[in-house]
DRENDO-1510 file (C-alpha; in Angstrom, 1 decimal, always signed):
<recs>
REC; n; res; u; v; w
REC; 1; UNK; +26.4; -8.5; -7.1 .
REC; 2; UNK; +25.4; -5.8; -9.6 .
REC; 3; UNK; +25.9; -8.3; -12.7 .
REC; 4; UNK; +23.5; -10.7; -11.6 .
REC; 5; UNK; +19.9; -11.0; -13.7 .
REC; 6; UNK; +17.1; -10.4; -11.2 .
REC; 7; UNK; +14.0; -13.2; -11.3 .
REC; 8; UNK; +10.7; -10.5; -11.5 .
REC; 9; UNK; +9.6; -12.7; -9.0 .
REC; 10; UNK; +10.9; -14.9; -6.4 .
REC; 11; UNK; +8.0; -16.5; -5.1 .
REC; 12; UNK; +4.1; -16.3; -5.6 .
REC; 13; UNK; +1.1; -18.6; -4.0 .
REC; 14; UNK; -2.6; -17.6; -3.8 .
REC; 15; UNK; -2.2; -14.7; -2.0 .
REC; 16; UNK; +1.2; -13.1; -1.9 .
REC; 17; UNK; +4.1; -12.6; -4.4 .
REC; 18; UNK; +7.7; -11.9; -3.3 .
REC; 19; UNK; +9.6; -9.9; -5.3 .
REC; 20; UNK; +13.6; -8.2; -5.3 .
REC; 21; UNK; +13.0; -4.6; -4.5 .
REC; 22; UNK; +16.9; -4.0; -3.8 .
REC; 23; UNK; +20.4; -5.5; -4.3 .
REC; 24; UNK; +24.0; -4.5; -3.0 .
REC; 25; UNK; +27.2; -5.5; -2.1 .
REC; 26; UNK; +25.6; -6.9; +1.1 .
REC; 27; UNK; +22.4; -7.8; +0.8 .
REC; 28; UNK; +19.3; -8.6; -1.1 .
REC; 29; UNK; +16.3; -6.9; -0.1 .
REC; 30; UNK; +12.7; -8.8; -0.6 .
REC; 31; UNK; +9.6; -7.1; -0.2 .
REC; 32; UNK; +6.1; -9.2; +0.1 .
REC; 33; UNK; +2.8; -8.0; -1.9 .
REC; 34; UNK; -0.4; -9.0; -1.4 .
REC; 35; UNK; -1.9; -10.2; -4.9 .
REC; 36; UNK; -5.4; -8.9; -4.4 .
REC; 37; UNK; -4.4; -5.1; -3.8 .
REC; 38; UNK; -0.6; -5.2; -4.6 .
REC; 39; UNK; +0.0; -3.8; -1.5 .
REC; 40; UNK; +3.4; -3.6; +0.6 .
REC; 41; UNK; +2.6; -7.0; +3.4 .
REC; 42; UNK; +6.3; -7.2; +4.6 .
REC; 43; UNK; +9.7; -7.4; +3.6 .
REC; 44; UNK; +13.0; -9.1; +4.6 .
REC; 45; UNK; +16.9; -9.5; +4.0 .
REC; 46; UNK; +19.0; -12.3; +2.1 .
REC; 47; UNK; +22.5; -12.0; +3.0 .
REC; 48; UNK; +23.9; -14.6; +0.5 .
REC; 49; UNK; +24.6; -14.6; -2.7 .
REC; 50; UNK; +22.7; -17.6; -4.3 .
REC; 51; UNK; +19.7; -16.8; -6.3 .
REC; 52; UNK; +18.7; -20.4; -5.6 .
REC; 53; UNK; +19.2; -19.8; -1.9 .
REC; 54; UNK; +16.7; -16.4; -2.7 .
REC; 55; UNK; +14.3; -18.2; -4.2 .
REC; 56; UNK; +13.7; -21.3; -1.4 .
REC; 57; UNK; +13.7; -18.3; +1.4 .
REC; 58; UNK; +11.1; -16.4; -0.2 .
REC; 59; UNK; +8.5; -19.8; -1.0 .
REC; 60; UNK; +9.7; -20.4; +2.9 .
REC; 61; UNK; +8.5; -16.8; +3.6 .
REC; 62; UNK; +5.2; -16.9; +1.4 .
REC; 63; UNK; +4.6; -20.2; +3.0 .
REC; 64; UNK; +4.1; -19.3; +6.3 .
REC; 65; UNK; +1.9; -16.1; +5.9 .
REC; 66; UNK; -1.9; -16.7; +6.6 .
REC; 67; UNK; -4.9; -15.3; +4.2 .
REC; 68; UNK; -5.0; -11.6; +5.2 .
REC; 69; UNK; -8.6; -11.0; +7.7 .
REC; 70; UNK; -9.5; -8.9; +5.1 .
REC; 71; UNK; -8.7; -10.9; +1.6 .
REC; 72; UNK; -10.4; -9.4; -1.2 .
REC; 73; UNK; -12.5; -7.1; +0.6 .
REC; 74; UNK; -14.0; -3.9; -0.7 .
REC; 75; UNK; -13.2; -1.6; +1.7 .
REC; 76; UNK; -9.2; -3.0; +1.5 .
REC; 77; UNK; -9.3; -2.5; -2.4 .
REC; 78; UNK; -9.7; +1.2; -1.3 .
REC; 79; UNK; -7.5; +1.5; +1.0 .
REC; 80; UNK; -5.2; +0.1; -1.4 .
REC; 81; UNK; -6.1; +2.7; -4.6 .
REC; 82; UNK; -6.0; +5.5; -2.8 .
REC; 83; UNK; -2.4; +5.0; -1.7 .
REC; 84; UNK; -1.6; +3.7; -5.4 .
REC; 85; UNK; -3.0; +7.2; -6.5 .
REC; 86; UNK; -0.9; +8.9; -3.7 .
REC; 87; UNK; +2.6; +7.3; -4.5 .
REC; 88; UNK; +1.5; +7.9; -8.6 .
REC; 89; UNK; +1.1; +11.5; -7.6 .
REC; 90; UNK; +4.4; +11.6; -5.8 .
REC; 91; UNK; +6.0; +10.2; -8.3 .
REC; 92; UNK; +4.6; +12.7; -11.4 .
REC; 93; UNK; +5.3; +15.7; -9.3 .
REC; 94; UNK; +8.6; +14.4; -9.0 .
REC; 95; UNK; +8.8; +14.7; -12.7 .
REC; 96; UNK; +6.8; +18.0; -13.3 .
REC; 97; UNK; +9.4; +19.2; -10.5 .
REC; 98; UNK; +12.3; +18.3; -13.0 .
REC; 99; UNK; +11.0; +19.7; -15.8 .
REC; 100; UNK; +10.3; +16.3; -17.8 .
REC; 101; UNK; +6.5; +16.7; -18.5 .
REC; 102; UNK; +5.3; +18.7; -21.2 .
REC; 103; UNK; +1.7; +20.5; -21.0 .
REC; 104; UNK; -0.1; +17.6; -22.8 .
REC; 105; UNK; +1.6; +15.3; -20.3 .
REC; 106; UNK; +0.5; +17.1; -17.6 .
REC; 107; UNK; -3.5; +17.8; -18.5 .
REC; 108; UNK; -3.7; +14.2; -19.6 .
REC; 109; UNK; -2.4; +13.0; -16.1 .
REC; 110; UNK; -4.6; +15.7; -14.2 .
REC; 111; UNK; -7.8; +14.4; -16.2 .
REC; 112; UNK; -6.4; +10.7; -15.7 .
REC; 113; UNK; -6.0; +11.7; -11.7 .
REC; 114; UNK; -9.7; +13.3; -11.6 .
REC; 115; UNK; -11.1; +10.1; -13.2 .
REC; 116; UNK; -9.7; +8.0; -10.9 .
REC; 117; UNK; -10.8; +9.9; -7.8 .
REC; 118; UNK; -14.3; +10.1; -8.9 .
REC; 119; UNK; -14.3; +6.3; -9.3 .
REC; 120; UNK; -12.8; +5.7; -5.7 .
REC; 121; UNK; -14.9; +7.9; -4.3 .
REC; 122; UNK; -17.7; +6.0; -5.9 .
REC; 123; UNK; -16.9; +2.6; -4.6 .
REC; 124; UNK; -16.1; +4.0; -1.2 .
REC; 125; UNK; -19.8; +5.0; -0.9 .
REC; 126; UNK; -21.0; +2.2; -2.4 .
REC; 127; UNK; -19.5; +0.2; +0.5 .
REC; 128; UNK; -21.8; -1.4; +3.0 .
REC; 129; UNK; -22.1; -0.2; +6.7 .
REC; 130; UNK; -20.0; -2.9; +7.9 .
REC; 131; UNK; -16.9; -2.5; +5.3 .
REC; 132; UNK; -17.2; +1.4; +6.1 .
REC; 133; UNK; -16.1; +0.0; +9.4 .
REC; 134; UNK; -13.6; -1.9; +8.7 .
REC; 135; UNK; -12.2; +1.3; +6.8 .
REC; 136; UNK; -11.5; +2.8; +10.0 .
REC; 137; UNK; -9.8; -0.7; +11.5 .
REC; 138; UNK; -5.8; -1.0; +12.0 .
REC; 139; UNK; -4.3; -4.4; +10.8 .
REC; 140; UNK; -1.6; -5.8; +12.4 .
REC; 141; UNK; +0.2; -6.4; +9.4 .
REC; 142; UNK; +0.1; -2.3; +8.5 .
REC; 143; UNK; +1.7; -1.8; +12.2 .
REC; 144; UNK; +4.3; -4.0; +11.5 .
REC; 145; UNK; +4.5; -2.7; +7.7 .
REC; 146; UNK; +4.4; +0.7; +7.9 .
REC; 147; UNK; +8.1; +1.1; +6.9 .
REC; 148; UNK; +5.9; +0.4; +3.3 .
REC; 149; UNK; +5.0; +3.9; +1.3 .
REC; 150; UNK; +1.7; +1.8; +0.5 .
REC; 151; UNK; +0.5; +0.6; +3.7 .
REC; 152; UNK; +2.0; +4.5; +5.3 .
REC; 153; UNK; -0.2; +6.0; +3.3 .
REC; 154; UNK; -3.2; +3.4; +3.6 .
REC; 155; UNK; -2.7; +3.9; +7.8 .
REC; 156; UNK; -2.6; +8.0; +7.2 .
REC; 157; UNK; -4.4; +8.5; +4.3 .
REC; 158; UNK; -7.9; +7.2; +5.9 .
REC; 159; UNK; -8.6; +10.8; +6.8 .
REC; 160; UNK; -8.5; +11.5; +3.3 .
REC; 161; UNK; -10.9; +8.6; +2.4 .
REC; 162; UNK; -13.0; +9.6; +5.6 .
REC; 163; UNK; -14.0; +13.0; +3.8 .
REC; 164; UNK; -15.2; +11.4; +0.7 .
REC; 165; UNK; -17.4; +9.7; +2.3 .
REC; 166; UNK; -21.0; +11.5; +1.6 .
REC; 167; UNK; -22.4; +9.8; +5.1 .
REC; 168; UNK; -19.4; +10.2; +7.3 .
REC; 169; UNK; -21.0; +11.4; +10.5 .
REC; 170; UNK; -22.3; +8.3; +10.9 .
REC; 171; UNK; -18.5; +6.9; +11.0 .
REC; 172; UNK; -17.3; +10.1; +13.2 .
REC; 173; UNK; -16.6; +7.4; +16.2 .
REC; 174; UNK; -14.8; +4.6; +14.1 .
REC; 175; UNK; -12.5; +7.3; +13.0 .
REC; 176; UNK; -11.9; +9.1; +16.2 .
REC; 177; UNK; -10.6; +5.8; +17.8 .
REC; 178; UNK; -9.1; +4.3; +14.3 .
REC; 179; UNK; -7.1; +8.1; +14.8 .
REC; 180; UNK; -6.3; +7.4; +18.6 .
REC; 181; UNK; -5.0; +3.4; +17.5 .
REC; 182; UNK; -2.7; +5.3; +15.2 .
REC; 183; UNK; -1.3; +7.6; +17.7 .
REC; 184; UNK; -0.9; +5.2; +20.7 .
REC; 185; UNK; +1.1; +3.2; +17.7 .
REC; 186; UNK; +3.1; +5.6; +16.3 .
REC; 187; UNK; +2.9; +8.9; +18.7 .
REC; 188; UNK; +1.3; +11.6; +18.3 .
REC; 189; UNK; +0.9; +13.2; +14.7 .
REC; 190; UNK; -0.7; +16.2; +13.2 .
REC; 191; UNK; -3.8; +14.9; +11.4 .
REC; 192; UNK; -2.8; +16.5; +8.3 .
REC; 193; UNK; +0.2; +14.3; +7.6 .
</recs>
């Protein structure tokens, strides 16, 4: 199956997009974004061979997914950019690890990095009370898609997000039981992961 030309993207409606993430011998492997944060949704196997077949199983898949609660909300758009900026991160120190960066590389995509953070961490306190809230609120759809690096590090990374906020005290309860949903979900974890 390695010989056969990819479609970027299977299937699209309003809200989602599926797209190939992986092919082998045995499989091909589809993973579902959402369009308004580009964020991991969920994901599923082909085991055939027919990029027709691909294609009518992914507008069968896209089909049957409702509007997400929280479509095009503020508070998800952050959610969704700080786990962008985590997997970017990842993803440079990866590089800087291997030796691939030079130093201009590097101070541009420290002062790119710095940018971005200032500007998340002005639209996070921008938010109004009630998408501050919903911050601190797991989605179904993130329990079921954690296996995602986006939506792991949109269900972890909320502690991270929960700093930056200049009037968190006021949130101190939402996060203490949005950290207790997480660990009757997943088991107990070390706040710091």
């Amino acid at each position: 199956m390695n010989d056969i030309l990819i479609p970027e993207c299977l299937a699209k409606n309003d809200h989602f997009a599926a797209n190939v993430a992986y092919i082998d011998d045995y499989r091909v492997f589809v993973i579902i974004y959402r369009l308004d944060t580009f964020e991991f949704y969920t994901s599923f196997n082909i085991f055939n061979t027919d990029e027709k077949f691909w294609i009518s199983k992914a507008h069968e898949c896209i089909s049957k997914l409702k509007v997400p609660i929280d479509w095009k909300r503020p508070h998800r758009y952050c959610l969704a950019r700080y786990a962008r900026q985590v997997l970017n991160d990842d993803s440079f120190f990866g590089e800087l690890s291997c030796n691939m960066l030079s130093n201009e590389d590097i101070n541009r995509y420290m002062l790119i990095s710095r940018l971005k953070e200032t500007v998340l961490i002005k639209k996070l306190n921008q938010l109004s009370i009630d998408e501050k809230i919903q911050l601190f609120i797991l989605k179904d759809w993130e329990i079921e898609g954690s296996i995602g690096e986006g939506v792991t590090y949109a269900i972890y990374g909320r502690k991270h997000i929960y700093e930056r906020l200049y009037d968190k005290e006021k949130y101190e309860t939402y996060y203490k039981k949005y950290w207790e949903k997480v660990e009757s979900v997943f088991g107990k974890l070390d706040e710091d992961e």
